[in-house]
MMTF fields as JSON, N, C-alpha, C and O atoms, coordinates in Angstrom:
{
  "mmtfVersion": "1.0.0",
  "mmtfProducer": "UNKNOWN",
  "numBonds": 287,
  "numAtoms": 288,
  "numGroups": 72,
  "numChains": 1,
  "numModels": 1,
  "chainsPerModel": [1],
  "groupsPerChain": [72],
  "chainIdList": ["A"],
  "bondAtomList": [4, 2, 8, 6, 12, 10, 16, 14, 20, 18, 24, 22, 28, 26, 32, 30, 36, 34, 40, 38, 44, 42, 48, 46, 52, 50, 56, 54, 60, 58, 64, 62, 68, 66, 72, 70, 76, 74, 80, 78, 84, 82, 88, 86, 92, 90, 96, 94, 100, 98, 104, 102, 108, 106, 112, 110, 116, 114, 120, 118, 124, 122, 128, 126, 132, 130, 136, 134, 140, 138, 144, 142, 148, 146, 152, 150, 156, 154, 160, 158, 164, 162, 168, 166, 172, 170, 176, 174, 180, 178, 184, 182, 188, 186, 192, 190, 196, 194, 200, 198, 204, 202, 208, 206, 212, 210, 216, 214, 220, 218, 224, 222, 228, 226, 232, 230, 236, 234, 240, 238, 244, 242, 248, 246, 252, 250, 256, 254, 260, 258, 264, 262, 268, 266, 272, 270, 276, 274, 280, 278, 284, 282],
  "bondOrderList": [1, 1, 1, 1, 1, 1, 1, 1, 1, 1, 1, 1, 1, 1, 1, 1, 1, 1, 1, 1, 1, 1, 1, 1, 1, 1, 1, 1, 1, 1, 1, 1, 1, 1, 1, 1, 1, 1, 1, 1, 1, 1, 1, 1, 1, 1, 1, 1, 1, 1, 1, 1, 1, 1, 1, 1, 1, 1, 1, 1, 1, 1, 1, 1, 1, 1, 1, 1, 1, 1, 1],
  "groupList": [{"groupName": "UNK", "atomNameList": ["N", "CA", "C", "O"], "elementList": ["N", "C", "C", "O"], "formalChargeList": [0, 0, 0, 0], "bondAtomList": [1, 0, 2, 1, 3, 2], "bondOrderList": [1, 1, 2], "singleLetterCode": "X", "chemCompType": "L-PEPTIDE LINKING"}],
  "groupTypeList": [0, 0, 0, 0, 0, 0, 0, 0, 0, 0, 0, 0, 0, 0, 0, 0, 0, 0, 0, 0, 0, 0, 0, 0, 0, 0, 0, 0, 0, 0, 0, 0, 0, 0, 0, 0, 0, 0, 0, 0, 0, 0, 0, 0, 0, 0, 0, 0, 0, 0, 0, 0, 0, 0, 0, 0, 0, 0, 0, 0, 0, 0, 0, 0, 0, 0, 0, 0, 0, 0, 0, 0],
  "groupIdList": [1, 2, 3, 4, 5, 6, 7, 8, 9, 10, 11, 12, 13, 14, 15, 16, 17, 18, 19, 20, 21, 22, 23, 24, 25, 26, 27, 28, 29, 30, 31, 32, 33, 34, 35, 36, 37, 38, 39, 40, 41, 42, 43, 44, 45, 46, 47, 48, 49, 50, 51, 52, 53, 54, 55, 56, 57, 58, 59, 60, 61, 62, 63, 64, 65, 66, 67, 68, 69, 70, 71, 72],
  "secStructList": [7, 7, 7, 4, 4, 4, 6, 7, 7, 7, 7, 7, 7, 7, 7, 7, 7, 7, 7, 2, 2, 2, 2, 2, 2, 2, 2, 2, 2, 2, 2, 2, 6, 6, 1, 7, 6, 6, 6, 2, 2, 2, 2, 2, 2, 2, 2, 2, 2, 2, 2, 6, 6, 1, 1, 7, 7, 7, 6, 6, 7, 7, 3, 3, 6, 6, 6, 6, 3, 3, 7, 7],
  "xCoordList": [19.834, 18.872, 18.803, 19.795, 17.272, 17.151, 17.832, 17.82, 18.426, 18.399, 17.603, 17.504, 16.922, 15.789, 15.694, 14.612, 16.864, 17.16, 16.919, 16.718, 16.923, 16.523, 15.083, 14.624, 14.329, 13.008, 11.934, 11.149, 12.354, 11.96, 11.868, 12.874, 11.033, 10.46, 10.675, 10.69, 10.879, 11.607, 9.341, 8.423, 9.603, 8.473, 8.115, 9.099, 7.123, 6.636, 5.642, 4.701, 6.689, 5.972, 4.788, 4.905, 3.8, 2.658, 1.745, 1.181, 1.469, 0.612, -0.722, -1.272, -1.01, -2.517, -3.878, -3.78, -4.898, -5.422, -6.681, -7.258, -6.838, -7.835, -8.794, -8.674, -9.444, -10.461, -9.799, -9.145, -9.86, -9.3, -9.592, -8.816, -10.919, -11.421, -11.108, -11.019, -10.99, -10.811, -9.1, -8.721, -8.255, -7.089, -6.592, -5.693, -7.307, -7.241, -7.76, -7.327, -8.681, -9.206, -8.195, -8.101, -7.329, -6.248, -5.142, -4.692, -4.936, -3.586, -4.094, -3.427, -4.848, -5.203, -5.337, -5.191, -5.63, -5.717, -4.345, -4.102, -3.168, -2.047, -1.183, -0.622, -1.329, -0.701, -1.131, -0.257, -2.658, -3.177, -1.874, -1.083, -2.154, -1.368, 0.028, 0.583, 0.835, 2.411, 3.036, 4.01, 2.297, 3.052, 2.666, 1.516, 3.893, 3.282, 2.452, 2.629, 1.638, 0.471, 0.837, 0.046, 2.309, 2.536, 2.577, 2.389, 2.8, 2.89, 1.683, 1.577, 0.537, -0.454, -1.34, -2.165, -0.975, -2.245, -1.578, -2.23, -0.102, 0.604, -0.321, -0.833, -0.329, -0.459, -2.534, -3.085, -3.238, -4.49, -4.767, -5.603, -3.99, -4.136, -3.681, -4.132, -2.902, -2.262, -3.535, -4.06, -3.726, -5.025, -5.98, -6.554, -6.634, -7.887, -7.425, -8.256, -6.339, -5.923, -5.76, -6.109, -5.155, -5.533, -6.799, -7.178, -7.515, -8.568, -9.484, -10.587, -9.323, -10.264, -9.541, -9.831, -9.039, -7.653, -7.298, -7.385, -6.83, -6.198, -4.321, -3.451, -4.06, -2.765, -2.329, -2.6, -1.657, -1.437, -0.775, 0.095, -0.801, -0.096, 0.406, 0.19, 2.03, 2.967, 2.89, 2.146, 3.905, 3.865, 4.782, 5.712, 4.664, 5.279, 5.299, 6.125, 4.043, 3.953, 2.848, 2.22, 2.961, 1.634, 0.724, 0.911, -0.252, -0.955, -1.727, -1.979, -2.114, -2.848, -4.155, -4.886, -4.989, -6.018, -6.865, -7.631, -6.856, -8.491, -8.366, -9.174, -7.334, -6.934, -6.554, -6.671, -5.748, -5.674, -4.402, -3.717, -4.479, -2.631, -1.172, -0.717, -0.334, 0.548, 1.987, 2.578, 2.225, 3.099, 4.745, 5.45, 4.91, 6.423, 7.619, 8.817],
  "yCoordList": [-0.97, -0.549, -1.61, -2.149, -1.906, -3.067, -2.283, -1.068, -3.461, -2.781, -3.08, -4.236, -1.891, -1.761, -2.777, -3.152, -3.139, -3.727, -5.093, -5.805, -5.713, -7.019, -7.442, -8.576, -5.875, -6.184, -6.569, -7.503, -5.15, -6.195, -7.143, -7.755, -7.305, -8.852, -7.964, -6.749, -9.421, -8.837, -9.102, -9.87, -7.75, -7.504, -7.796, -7.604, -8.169, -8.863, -7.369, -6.603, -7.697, -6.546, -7.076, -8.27, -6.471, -6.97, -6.08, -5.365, -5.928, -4.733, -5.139, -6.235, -4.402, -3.781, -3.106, -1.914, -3.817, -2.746, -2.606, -3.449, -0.853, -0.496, 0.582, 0.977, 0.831, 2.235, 2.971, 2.774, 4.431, 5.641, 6.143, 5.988, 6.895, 7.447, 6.707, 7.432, 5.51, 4.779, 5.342, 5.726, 5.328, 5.532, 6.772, 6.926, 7.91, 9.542, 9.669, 10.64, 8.653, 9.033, 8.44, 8.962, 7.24, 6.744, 7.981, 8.541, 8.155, 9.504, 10.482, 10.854, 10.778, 11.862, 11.85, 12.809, 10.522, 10.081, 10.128, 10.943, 9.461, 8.95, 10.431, 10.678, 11.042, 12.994, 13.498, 13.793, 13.599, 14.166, 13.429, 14.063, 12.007, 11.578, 11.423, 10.35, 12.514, 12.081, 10.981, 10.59, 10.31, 8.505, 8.408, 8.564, 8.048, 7.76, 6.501, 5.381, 6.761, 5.589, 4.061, 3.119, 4.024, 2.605, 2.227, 1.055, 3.132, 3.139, 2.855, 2.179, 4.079, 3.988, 2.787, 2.154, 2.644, 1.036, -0.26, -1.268, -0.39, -1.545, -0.877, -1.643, 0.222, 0.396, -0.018, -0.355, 0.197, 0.184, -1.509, -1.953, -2.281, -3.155, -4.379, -5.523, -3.997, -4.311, -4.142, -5.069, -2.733, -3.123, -3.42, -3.912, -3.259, -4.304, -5.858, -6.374, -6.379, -7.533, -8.126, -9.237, -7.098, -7.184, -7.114, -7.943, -5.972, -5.826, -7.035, -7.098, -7.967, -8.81, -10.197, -11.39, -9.861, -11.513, -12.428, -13.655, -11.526, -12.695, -12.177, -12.927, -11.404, -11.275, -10.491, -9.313, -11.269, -10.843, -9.668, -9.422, -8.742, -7.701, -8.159, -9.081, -7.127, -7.389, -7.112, -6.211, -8.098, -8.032, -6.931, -6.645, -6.272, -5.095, -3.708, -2.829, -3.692, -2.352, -2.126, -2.902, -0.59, 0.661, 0.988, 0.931, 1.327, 1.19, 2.808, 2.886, 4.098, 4.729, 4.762, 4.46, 4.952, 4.958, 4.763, 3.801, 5.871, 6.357, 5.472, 4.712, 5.902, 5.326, 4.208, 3.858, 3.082, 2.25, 1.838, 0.853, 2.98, 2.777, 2.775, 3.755, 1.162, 1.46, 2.685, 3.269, 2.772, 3.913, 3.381, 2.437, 4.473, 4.306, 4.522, 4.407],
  "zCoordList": [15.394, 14.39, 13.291, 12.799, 12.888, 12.215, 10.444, 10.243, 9.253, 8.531, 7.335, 6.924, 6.65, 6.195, 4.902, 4.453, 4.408, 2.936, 3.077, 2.093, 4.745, 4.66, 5.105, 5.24, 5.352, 5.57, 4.376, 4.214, 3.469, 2.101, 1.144, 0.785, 0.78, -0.141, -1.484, -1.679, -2.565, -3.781, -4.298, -4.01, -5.233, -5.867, -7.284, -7.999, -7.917, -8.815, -9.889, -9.683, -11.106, -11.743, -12.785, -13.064, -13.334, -14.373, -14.952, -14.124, -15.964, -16.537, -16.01, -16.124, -15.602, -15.278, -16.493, -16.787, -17.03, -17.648, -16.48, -15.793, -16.626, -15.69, -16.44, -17.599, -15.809, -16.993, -16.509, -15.486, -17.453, -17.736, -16.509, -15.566, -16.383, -15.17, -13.574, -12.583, -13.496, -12.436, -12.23, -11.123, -13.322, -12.968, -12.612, -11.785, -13.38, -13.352, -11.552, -10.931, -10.811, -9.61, -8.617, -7.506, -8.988, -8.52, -8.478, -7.479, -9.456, -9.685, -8.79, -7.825, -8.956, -8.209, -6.273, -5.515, -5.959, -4.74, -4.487, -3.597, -5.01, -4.929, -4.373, -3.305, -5.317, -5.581, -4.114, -3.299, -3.762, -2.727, -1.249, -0.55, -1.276, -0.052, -0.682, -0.446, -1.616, -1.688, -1.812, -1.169, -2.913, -3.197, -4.212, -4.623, -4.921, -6.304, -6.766, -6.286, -7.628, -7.989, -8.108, -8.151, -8.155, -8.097, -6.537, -6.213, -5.65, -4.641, -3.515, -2.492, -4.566, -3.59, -4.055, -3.398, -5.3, -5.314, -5.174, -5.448, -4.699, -3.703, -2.08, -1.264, -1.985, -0.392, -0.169, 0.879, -1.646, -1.38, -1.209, -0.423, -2.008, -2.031, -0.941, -0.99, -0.16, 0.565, 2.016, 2.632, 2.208, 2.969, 2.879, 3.851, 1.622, 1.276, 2.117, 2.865, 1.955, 2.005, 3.581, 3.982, 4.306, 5.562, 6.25, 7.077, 5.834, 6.614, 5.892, 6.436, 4.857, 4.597, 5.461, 5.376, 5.867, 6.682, 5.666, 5.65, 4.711, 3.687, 4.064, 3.622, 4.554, 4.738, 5.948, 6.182, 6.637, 8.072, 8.466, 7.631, 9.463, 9.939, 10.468, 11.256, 9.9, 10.508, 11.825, 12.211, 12.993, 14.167, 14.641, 13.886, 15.769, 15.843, 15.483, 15.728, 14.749, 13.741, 15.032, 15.751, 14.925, 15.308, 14.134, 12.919, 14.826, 13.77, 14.23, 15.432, 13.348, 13.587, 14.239, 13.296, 15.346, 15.891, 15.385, 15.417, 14.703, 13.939, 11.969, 11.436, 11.544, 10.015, 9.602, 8.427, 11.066, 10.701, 9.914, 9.639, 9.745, 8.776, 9.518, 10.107, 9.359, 9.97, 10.17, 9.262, 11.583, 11.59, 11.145, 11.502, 10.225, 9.796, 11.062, 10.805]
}
């Protein structure tokens, strides 16, 4: 079993300003799928990034059919 602590990359923190409403629709997206907002706009951003081919999928991952989102 691979272990999980050397799969991650060390992360880069930075304030964000965003509009109010843009962020209240973020929180609220984030809550609905169980991740918190720092979470879900690393995860939104992350596929924007793929599906535009600026950052590669990882090799080995499954990927959901229909969503596209890789399986844990």
């Amino acid at each position: 079993m691979q272990d999980h602590s050397t799969r991650k990359m060390a992360k880069k923190a930075f304030v964000l300003r965003i509009e109010e409403e843009t962020m209240k629709a973020v929180e609220k997206w984030a809550a609905d799928e169980f991740r918190s907002t720092n979470g879900h706009l690393e995860w939104l951003i992350d596929k924007a990034l793929k599906e535009s081919g600026r950052k590669k999928k990882k090799t080995g991952t499954t990927e959901h059919p229909t969503t596209g989102e890789e399986a844990v």
